[in-house]
N, CA, C and O atoms as a Maestro MAE file, in Angstrom:
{
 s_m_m2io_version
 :::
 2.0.0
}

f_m_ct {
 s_m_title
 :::
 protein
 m_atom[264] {
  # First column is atom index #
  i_m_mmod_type
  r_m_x_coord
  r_m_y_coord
  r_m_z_coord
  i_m_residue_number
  s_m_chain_name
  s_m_pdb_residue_name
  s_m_pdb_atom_name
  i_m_atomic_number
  :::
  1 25 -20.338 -14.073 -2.386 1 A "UNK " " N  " 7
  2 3 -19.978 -13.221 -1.254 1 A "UNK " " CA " 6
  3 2 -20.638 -11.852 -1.404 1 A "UNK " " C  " 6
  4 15 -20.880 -11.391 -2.519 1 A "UNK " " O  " 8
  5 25 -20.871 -11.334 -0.498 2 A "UNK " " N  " 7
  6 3 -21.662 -9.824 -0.169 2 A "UNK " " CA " 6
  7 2 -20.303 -8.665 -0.301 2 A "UNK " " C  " 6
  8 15 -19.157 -8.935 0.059 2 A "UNK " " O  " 8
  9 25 -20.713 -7.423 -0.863 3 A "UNK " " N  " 7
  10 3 -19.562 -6.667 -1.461 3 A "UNK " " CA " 6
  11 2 -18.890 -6.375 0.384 3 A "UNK " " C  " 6
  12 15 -17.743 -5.974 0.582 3 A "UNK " " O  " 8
  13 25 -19.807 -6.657 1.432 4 A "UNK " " N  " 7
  14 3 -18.695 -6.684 2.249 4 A "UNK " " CA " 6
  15 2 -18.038 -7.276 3.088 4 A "UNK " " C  " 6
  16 15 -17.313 -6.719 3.913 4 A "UNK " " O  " 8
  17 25 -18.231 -8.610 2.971 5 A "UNK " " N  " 7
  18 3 -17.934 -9.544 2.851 5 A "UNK " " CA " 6
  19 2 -16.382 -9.543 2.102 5 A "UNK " " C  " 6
  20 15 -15.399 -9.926 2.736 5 A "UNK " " O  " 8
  21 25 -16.274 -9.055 0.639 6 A "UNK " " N  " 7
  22 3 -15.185 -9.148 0.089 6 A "UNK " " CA " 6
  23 2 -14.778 -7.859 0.586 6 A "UNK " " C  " 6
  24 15 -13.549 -7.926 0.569 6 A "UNK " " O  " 8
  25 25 -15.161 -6.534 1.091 7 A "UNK " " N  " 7
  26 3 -14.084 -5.590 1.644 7 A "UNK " " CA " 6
  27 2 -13.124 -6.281 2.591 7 A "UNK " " C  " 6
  28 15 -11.909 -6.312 2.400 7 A "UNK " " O  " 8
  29 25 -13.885 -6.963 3.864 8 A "UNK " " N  " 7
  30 3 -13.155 -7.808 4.853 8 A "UNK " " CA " 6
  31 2 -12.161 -8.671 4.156 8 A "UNK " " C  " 6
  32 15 -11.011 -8.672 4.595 8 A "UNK " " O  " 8
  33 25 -12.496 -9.488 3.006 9 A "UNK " " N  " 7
  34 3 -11.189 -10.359 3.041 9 A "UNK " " CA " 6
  35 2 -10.255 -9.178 2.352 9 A "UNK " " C  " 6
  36 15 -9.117 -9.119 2.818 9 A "UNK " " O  " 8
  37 25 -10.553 -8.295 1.380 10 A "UNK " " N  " 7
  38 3 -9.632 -7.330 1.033 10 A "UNK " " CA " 6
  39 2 -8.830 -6.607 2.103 10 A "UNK " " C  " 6
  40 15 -7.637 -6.308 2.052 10 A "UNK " " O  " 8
  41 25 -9.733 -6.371 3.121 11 A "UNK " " N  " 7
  42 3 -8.479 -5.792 4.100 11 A "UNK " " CA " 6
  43 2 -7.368 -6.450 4.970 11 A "UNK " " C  " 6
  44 15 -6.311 -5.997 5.407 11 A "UNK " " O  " 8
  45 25 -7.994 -7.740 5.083 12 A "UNK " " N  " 7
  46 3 -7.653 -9.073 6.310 12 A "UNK " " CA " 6
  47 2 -6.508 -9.213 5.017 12 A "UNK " " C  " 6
  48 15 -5.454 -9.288 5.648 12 A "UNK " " O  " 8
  49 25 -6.176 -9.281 3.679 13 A "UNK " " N  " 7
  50 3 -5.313 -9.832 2.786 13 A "UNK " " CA " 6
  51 2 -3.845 -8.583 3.164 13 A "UNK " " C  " 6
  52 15 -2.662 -8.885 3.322 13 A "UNK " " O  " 8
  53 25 -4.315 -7.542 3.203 14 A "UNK " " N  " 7
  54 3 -3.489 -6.195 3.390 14 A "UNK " " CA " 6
  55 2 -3.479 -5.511 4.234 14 A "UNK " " C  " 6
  56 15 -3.543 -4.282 4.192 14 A "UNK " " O  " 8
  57 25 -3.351 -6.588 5.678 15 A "UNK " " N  " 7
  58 3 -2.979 -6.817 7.174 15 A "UNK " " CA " 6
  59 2 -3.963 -5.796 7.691 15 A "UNK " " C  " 6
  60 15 -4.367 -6.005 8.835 15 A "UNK " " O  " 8
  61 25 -4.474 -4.611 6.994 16 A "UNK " " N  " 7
  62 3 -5.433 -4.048 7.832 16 A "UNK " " CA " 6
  63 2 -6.584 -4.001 8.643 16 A "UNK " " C  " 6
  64 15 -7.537 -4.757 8.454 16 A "UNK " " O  " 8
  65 25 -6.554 -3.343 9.336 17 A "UNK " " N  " 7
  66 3 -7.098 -4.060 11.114 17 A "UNK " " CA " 6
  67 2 -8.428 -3.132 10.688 17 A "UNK " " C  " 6
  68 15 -8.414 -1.974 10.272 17 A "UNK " " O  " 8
  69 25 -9.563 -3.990 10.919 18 A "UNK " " N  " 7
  70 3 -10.976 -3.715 11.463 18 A "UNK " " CA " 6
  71 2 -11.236 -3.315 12.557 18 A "UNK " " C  " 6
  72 15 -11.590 -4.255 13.269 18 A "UNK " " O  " 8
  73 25 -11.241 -2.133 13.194 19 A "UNK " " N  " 7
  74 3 -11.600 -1.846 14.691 19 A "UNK " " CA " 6
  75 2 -13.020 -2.060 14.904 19 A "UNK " " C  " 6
  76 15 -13.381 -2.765 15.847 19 A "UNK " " O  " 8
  77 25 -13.841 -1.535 14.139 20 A "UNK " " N  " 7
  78 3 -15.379 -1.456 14.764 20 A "UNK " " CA " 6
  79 2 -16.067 -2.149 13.416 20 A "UNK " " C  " 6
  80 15 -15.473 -1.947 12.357 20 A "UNK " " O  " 8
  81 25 -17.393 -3.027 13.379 21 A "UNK " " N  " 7
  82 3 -18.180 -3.084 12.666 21 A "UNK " " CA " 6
  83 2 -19.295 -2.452 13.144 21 A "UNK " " C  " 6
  84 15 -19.603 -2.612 14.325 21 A "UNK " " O  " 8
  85 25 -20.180 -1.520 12.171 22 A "UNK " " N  " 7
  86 3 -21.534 -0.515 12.131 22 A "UNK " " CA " 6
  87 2 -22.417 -1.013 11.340 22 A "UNK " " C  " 6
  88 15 -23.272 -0.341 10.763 22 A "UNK " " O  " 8
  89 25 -22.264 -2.361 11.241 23 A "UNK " " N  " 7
  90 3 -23.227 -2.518 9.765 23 A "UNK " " CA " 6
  91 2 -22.981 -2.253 7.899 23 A "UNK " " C  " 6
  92 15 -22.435 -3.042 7.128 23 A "UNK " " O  " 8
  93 25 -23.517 -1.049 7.604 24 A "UNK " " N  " 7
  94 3 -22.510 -0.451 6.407 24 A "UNK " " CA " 6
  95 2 -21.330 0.021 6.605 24 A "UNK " " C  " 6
  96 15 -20.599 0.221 5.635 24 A "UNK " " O  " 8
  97 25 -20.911 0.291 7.882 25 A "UNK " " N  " 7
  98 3 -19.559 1.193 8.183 25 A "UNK " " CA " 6
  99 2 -18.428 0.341 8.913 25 A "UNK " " C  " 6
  100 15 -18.663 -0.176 10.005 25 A "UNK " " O  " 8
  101 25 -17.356 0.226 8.362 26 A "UNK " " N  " 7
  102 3 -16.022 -0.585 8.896 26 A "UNK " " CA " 6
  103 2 -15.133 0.788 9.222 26 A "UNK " " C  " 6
  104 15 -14.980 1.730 8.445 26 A "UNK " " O  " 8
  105 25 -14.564 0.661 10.617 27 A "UNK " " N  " 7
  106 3 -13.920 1.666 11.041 27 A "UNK " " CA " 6
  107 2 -12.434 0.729 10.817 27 A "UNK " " C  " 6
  108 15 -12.109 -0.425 11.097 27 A "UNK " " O  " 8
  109 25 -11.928 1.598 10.329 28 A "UNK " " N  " 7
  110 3 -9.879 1.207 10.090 28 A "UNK " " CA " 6
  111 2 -9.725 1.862 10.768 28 A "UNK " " C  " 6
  112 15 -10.444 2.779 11.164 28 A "UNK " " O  " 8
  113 25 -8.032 1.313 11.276 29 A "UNK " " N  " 7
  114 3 -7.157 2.078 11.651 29 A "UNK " " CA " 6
  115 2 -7.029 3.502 10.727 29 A "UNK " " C  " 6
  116 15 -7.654 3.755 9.697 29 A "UNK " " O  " 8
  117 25 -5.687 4.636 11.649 30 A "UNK " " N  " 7
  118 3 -5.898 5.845 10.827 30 A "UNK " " CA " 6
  119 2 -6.996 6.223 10.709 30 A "UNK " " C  " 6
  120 15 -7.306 6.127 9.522 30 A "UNK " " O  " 8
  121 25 -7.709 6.575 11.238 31 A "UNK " " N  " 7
  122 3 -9.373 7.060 11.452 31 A "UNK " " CA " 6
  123 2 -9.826 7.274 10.286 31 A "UNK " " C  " 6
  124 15 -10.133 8.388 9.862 31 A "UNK " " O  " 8
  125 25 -9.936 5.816 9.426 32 A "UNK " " N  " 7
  126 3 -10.519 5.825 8.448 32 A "UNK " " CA " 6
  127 2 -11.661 4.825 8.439 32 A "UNK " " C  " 6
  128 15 -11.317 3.686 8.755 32 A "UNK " " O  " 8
  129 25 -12.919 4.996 8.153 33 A "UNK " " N  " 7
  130 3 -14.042 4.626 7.911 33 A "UNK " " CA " 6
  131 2 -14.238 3.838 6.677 33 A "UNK " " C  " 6
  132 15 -13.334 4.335 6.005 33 A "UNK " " O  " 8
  133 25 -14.794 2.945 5.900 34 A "UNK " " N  " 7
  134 3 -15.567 2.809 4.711 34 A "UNK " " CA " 6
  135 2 -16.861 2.382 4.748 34 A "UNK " " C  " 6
  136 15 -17.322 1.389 5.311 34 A "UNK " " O  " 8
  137 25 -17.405 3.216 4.102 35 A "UNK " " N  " 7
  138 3 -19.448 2.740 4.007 35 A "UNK " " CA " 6
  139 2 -19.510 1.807 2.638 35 A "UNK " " C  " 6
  140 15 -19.102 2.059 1.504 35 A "UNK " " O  " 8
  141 25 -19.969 0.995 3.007 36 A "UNK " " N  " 7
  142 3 -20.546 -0.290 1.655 36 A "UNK " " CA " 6
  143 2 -21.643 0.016 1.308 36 A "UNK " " C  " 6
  144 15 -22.598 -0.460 1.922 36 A "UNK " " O  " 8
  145 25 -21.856 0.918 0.201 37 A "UNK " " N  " 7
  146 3 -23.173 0.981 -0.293 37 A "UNK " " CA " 6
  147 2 -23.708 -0.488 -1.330 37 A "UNK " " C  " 6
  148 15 -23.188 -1.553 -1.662 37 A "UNK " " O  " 8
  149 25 -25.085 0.233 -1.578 38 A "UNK " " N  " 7
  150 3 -25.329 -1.086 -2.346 38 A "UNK " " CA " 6
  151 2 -25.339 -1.320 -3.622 38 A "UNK " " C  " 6
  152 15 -25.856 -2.363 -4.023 38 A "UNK " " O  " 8
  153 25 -24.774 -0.403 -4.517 39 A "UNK " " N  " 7
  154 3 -24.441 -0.542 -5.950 39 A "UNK " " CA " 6
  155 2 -23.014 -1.182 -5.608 39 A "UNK " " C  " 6
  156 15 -22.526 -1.544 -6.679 39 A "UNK " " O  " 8
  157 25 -22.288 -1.422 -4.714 40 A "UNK " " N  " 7
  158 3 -21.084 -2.424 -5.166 40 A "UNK " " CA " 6
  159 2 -19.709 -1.079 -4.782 40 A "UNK " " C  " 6
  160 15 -18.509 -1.347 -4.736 40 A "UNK " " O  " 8
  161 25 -20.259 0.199 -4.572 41 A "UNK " " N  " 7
  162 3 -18.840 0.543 -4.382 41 A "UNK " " CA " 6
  163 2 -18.251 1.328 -2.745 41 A "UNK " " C  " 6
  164 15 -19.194 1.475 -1.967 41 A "UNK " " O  " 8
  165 25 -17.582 1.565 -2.472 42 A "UNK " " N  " 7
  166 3 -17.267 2.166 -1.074 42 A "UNK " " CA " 6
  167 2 -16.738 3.212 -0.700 42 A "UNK " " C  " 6
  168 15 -15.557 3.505 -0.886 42 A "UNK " " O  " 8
  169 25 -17.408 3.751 -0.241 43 A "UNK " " N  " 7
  170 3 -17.136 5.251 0.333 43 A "UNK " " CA " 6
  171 2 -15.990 5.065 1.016 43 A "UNK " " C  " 6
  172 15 -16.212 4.078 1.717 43 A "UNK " " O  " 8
  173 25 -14.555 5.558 1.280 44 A "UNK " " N  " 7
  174 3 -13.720 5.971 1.972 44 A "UNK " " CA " 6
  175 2 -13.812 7.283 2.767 44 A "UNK " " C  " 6
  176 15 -13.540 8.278 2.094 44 A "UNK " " O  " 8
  177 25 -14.036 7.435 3.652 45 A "UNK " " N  " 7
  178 3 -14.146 8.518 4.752 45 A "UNK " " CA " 6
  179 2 -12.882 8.689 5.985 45 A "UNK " " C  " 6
  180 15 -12.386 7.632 6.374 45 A "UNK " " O  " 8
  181 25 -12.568 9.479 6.354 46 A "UNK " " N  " 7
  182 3 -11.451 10.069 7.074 46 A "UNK " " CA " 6
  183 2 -11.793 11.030 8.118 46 A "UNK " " C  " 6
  184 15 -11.980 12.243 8.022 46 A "UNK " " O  " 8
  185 25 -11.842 10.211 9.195 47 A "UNK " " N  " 7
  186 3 -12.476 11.423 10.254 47 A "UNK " " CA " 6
  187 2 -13.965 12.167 9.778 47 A "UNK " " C  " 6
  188 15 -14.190 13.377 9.812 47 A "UNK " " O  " 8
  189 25 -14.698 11.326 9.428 48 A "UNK " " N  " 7
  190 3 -16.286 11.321 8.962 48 A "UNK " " CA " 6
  191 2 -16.564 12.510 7.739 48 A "UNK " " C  " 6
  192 15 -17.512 13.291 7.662 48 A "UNK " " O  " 8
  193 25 -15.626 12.388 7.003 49 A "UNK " " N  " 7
  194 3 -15.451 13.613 5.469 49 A "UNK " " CA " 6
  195 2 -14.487 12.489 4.751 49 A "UNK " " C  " 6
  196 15 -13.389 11.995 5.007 49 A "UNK " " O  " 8
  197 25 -15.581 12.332 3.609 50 A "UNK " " N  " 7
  198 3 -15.383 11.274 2.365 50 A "UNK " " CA " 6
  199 2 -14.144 12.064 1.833 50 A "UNK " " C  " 6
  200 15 -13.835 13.255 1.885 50 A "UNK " " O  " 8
  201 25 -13.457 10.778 1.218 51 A "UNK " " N  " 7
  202 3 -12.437 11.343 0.573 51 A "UNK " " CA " 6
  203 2 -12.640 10.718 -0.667 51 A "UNK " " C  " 6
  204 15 -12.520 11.489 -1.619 51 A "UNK " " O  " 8
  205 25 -12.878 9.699 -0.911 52 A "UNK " " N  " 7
  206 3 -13.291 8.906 -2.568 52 A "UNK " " CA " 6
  207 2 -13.973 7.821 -2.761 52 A "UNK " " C  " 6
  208 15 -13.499 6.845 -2.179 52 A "UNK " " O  " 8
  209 25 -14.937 7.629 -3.379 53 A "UNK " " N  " 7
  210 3 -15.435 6.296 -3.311 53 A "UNK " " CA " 6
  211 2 -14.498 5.480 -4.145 53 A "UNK " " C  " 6
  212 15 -13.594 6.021 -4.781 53 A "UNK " " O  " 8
  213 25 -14.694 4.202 -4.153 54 A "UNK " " N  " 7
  214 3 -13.789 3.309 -4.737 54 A "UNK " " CA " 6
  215 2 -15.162 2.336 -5.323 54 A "UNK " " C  " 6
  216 15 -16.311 2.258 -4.888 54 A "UNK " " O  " 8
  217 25 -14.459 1.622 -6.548 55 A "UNK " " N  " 7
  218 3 -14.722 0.217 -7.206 55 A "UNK " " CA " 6
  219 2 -14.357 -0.989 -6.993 55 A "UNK " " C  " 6
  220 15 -14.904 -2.088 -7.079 55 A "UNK " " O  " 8
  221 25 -13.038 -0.497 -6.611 56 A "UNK " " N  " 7
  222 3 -11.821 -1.195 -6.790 56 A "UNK " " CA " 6
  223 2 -11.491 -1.665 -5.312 56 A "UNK " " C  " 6
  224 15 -11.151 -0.708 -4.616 56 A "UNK " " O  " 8
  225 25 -11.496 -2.336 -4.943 57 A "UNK " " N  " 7
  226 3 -10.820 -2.519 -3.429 57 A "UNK " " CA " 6
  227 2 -9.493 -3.209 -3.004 57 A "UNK " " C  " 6
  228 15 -9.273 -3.472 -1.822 57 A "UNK " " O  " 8
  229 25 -8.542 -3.517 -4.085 58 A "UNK " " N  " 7
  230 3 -7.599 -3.105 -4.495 58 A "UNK " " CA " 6
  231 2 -6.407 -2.209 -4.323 58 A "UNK " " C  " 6
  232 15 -5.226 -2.316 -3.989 58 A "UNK " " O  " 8
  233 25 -7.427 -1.080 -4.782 59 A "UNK " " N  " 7
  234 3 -6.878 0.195 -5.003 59 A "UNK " " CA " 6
  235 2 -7.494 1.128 -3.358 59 A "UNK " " C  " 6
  236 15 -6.989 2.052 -2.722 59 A "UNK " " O  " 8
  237 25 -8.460 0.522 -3.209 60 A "UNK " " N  " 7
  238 3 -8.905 1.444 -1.720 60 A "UNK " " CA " 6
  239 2 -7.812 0.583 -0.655 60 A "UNK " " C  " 6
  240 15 -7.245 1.321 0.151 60 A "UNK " " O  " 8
  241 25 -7.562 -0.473 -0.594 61 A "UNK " " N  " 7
  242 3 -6.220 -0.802 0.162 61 A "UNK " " CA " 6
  243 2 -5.093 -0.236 0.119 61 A "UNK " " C  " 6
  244 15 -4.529 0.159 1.140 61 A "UNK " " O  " 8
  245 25 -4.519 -0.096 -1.267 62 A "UNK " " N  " 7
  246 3 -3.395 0.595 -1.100 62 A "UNK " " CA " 6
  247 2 -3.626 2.126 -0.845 62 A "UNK " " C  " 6
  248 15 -2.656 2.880 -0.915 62 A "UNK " " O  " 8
  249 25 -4.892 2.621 -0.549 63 A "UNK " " N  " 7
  250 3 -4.781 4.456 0.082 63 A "UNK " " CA " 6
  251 2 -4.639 3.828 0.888 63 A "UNK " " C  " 6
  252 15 -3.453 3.574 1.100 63 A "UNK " " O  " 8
  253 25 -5.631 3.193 1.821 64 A "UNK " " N  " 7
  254 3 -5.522 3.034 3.293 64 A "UNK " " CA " 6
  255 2 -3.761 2.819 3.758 64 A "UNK " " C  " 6
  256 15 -3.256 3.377 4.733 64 A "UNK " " O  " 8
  257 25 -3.268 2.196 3.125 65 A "UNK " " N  " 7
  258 3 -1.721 1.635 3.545 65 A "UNK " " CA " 6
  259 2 -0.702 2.742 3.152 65 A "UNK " " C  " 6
  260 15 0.468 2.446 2.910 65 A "UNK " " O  " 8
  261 25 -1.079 3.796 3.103 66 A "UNK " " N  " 7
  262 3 -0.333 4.911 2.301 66 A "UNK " " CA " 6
  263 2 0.325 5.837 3.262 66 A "UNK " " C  " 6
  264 15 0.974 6.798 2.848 66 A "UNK " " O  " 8
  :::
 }
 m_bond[263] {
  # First column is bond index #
  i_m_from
  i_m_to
  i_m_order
  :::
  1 1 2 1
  2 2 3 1
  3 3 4 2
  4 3 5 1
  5 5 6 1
  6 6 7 1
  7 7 8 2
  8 7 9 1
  9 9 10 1
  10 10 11 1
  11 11 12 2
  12 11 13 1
  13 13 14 1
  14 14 15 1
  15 15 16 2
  16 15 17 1
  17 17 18 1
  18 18 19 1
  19 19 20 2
  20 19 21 1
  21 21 22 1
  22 22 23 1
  23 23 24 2
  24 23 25 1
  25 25 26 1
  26 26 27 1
  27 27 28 2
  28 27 29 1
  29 29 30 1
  30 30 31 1
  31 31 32 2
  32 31 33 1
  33 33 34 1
  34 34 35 1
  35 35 36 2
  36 35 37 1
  37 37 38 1
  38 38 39 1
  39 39 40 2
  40 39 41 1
  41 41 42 1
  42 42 43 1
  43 43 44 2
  44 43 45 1
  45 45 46 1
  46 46 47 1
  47 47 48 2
  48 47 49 1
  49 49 50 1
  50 50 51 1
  51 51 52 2
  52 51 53 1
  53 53 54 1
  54 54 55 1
  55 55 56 2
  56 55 57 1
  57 57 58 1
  58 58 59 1
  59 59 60 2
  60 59 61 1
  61 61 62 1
  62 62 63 1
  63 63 64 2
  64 63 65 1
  65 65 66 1
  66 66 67 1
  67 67 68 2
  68 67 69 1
  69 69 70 1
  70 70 71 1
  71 71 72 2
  72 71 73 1
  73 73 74 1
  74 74 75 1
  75 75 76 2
  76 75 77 1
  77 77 78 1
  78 78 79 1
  79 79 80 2
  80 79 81 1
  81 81 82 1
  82 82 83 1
  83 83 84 2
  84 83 85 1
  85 85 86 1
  86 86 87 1
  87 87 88 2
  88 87 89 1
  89 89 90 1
  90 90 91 1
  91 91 92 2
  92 91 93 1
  93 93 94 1
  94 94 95 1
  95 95 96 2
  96 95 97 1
  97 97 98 1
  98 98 99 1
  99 99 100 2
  100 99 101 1
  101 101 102 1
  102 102 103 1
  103 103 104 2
  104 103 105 1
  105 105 106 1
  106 106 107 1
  107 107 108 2
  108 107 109 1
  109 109 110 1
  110 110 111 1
  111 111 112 2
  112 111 113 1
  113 113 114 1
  114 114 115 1
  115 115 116 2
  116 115 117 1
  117 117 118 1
  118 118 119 1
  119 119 120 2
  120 119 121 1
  121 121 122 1
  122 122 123 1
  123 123 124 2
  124 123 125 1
  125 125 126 1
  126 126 127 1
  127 127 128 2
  128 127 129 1
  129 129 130 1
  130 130 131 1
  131 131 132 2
  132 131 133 1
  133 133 134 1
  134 134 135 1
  135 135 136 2
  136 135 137 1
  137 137 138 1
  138 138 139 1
  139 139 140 2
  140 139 141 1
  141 141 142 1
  142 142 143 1
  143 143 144 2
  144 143 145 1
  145 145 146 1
  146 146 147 1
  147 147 148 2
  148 147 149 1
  149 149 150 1
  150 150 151 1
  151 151 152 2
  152 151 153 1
  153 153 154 1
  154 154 155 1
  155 155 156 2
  156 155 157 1
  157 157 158 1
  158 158 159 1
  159 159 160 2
  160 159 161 1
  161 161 162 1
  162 162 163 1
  163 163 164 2
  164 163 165 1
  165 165 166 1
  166 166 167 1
  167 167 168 2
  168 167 169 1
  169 169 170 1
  170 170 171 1
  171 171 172 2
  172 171 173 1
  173 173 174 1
  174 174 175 1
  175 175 176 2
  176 175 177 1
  177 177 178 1
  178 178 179 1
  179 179 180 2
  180 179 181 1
  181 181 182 1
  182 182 183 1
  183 183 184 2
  184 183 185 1
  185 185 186 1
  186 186 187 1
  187 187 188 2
  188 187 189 1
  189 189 190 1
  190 190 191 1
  191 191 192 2
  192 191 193 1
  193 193 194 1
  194 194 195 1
  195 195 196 2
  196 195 197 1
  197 197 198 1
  198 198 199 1
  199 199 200 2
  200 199 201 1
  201 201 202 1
  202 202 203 1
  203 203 204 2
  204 203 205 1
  205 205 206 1
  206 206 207 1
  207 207 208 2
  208 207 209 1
  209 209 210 1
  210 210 211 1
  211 211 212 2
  212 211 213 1
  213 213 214 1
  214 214 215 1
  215 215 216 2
  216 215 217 1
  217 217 218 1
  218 218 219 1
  219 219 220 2
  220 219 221 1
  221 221 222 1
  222 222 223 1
  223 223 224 2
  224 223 225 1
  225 225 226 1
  226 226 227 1
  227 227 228 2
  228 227 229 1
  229 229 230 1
  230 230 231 1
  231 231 232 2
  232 231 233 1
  233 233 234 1
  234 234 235 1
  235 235 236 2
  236 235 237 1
  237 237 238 1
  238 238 239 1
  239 239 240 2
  240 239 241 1
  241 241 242 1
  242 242 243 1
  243 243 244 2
  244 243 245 1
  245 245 246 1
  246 246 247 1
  247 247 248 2
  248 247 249 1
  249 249 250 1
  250 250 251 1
  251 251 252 2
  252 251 253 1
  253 253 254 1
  254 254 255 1
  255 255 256 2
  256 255 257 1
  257 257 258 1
  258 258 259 1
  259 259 260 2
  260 259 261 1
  261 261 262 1
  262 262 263 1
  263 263 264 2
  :::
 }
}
């Protein structure tokens, strides 16, 4: 699977809703963004100002659900 590929099932697992696909950019609910770069990790953005990249997507689910 493609790292975003597994963001999607990570979010689809932790009911969170995909509004828009951009290519690298998945718009969430809560006007939150994530960019899939290509070393494997993901930018979390909030109203287009990063707030943390993540490794873990996991752990970037439970901010989003916060």
């Amino acid at each position: 699977m493609t790292p975003k590929e597994l963001l999607i099932n990570a979010l689809q697992s932790h009911n969170i809703q995909v509004l828009a696909d951009r290519g690298k950019f998945l718009d969430l609910e809560k006007d939150y963004t994530v960019e899939v770069e290509a070393n494997g990790i993901y930018k979390l953005l909030w109203l287009g100002k990063v707030v943390a990249p993540f490794g873990d997507l996991e752990k970037l689910c439970e901010f989003v659900k916060m």
